[in-house]
C-alpha positions in Angstrom: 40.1 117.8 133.1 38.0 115.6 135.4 36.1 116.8 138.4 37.4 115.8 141.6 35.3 116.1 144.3 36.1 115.7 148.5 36.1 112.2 150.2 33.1 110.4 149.6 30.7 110.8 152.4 27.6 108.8 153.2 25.3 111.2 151.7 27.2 111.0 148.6 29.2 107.7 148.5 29.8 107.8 144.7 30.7 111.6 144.6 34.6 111.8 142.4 33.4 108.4 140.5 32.8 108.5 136.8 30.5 105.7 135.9 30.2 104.2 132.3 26.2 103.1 132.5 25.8 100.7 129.0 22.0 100.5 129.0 19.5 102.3 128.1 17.2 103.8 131.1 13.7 103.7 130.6 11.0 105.6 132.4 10.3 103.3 135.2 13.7 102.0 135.5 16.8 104.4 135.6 20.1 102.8 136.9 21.8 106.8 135.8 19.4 108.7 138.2 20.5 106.3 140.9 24.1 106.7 140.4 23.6 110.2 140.3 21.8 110.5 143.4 24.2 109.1 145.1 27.1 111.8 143.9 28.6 110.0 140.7 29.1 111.4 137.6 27.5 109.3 134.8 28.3 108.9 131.4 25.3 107.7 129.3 26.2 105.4 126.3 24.1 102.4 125.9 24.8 99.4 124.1 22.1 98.2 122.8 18.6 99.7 122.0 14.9 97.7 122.8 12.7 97.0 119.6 9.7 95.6 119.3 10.1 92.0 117.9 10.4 91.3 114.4 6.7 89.6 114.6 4.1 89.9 116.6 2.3 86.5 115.6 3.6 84.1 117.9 2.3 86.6 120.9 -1.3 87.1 119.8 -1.8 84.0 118.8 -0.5 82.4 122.6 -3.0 84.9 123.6 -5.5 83.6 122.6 -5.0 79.9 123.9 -3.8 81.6 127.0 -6.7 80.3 128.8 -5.0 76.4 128.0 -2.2 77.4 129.6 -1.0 76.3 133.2 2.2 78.7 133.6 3.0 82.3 132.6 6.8 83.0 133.0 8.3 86.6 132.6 11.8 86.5 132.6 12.5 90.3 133.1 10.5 93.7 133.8 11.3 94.4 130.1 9.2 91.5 129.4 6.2 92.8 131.6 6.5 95.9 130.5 6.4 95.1 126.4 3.9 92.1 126.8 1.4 94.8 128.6 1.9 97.4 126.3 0.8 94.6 123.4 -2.3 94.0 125.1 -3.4 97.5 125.6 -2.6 97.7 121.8 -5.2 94.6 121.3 -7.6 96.3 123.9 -7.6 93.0 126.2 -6.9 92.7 130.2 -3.6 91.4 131.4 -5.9 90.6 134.8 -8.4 88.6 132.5 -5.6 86.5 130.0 -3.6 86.1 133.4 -6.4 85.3 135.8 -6.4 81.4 135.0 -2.5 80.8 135.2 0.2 80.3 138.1 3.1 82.9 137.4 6.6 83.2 137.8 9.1 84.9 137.1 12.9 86.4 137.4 13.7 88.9 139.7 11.9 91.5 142.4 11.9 93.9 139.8 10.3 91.7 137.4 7.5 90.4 140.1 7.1 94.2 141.1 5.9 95.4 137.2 3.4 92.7 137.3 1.7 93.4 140.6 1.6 97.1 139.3 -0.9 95.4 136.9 -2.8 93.5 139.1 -0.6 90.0 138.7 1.1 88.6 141.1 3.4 86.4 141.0 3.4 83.2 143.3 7.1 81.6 142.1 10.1 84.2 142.8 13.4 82.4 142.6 16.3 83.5 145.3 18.6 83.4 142.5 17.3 86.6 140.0 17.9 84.6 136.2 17.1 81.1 134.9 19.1 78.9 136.4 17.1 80.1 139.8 13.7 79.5 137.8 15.5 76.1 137.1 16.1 75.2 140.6 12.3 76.5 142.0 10.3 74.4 139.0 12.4 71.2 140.5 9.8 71.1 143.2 6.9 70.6 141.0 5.7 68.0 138.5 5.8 69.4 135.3 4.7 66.7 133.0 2.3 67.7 130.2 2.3 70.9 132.3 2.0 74.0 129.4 4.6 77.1 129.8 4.1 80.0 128.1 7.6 81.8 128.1 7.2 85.1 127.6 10.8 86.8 127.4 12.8 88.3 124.5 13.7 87.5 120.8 16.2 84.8 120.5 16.7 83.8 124.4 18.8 81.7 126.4 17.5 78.3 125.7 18.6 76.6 129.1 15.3 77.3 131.0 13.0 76.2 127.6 15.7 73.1 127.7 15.2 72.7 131.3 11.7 72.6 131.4 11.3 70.4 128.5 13.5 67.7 130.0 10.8 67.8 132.8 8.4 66.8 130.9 6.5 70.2 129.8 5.5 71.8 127.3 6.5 75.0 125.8 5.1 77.9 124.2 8.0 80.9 123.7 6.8 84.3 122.4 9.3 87.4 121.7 7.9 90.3 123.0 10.8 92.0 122.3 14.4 92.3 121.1 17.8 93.5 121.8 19.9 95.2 119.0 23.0 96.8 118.7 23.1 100.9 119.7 23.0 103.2 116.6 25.8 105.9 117.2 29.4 106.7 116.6 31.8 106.3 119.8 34.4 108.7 119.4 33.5 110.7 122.3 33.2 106.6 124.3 37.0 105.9 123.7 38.7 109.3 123.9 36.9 109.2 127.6 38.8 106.1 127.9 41.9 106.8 126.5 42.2 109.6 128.9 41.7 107.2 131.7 38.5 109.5 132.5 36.1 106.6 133.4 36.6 104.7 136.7 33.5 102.1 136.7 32.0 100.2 133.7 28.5 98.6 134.8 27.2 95.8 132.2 23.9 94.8 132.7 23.5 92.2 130.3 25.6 90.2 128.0 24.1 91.6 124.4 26.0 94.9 126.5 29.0 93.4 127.0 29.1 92.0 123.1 28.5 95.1 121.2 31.1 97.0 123.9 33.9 94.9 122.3 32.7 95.3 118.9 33.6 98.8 119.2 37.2 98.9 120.6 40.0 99.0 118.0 42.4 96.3 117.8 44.6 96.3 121.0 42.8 99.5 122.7 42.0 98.1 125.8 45.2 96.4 126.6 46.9 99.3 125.6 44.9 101.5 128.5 47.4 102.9 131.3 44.2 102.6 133.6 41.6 100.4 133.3 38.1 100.8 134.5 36.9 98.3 136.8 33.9 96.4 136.0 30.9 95.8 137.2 27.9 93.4 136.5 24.6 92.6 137.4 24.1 88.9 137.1 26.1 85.5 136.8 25.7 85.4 133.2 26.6 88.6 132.3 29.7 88.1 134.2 30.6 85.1 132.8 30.2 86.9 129.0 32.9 90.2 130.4 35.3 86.8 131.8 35.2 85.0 128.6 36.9 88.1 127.0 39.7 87.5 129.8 38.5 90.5 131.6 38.0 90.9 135.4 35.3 91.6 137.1 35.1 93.7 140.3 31.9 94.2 141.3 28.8 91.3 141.1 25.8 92.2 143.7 24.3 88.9 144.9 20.9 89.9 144.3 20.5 90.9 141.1 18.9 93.9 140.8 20.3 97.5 140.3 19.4 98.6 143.8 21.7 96.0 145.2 24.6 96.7 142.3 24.2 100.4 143.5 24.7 99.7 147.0 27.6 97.0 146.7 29.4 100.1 144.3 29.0 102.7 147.6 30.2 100.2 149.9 33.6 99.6 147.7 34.3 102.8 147.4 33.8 104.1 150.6 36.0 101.6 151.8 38.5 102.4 149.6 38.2 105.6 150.4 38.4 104.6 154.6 41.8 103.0 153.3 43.4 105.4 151.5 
């Protein structure tokens, strides 16, 4: 039986919600504690797992022409934080191979792991994800400029497209990769089958991919109640509507503070309707 609590109140907006979370928290980044924090009950099944890339060689060697380089670009904290953990491994400075280079990158969250390094970032797009880093590099002349794209194994290939067409040059290293969660998901779909989850939060579309992959046949049509859905980011959105599902919940800053906050505000209005 599920636990159902009072009305929401402000101290607890989320309290009586059962939220599927389908990533994996990390220490500096926990989109379950904040859920929880505010009153929901959270049910922990990631997706996909982070793994180092399959090869290292294309990272230390950029390091080492780093000093050649005109841009840096980090297209999320993951990157930061697996690109800093390579160069403690090779016992250099991220303030010293950075020192030299204009950076940019994706998101608040992104810019906020690099200045706990020392970097800081001077290009922050309004718009968290590439086509924002698209729209900010429009205002600069990028010919013969050199980009070193430091993201994850086997990318979106519009901002390396994008740049290119302007006339620069690119340099992509993997500092890591995205593969599919190892585990069995019995205990997943009987929660669903029992209509015992009310929100679904993808927070990127690798998530939403494997998520399908493990439905039966039919399954989700044939759910009495569905879960709404909830995203964080334009693209991940567009890979839950391509499966011609809804979704109900799309913050528009992308970041999980703001995809925390726009999921209290629906639901205590809901709640103020009912």
């Amino acid at each position: 039986m599920r636990f159902v609590s009072d009305q929401p109140s402000e101290t607890f907006p989320l309290a009586g919600l059962r939220i599927l979370v389908t990533r994996q928290d990390t220490p500096d980044s926990s989109l379950s504690r904040m859920l929880e924090y505010k009153g929901a009950s959270v049910l922990k099944t990631p997706m996909t797992q982070i793994r180092p890339p399959t090869s290292w060689e294309s990272f230390d060697k950029a390091v080492l022409q780093a000093s050649n380089f005109d841009w840096a670009v980090f297209t999320s904290r993951k990157g930061v934080t697996h690109c800093f953990s390579r160069l403690e491994h090779l016992e250099l400075s991220p303030v010293v191979i950075f020192s030299n280079l204009k950076i940019a990158c994706v998101g608040q969250a992104t810019a906020a792991a690099l200045a706990e390094n020392g970097i800081i970032a001077g290009l922050i797009p309004e718009q968290f994800q590439s086509e924002g880093l698209i729209s900010a590099f429009s205002q600069f002349n990028l010919n013969e400029k050199i980009f070193w794209l430091i993201q994850a194994e086997s990318p979106r290939e519009i901002l390396h497209h994008a740049l290119q067409k302007q006339g620069a040059k690119i340099i992509s290293t993997p500092v890591y990769r995205n593969v599919p969660a190892e585990k069995d998901y019995p205990f997943l779909l009987a929660e669903l089958g029992e209509n015992n989850i009310d929100w679904i939060l993808f927070a990127s579309p690798s998530a939403v991919k494997n998520f399908q992959t493990i439905l039966p046949a039919g399954f989700w049509n044939n759910l009495t109640a569905k879960p709404k859905i909830a995203c964080l980011g334009e693209v991940t959105a567009d890979a839950v509507q391509n499966f011609g599902w809804s979704v109900q919940a799309k913050p528009d800053i992308q970041d999980f503070e703001h995809l925390v906050q726009l999921l209290c505000e629906m639901n205590l209005g809901d709640s103020d309707s009912r």
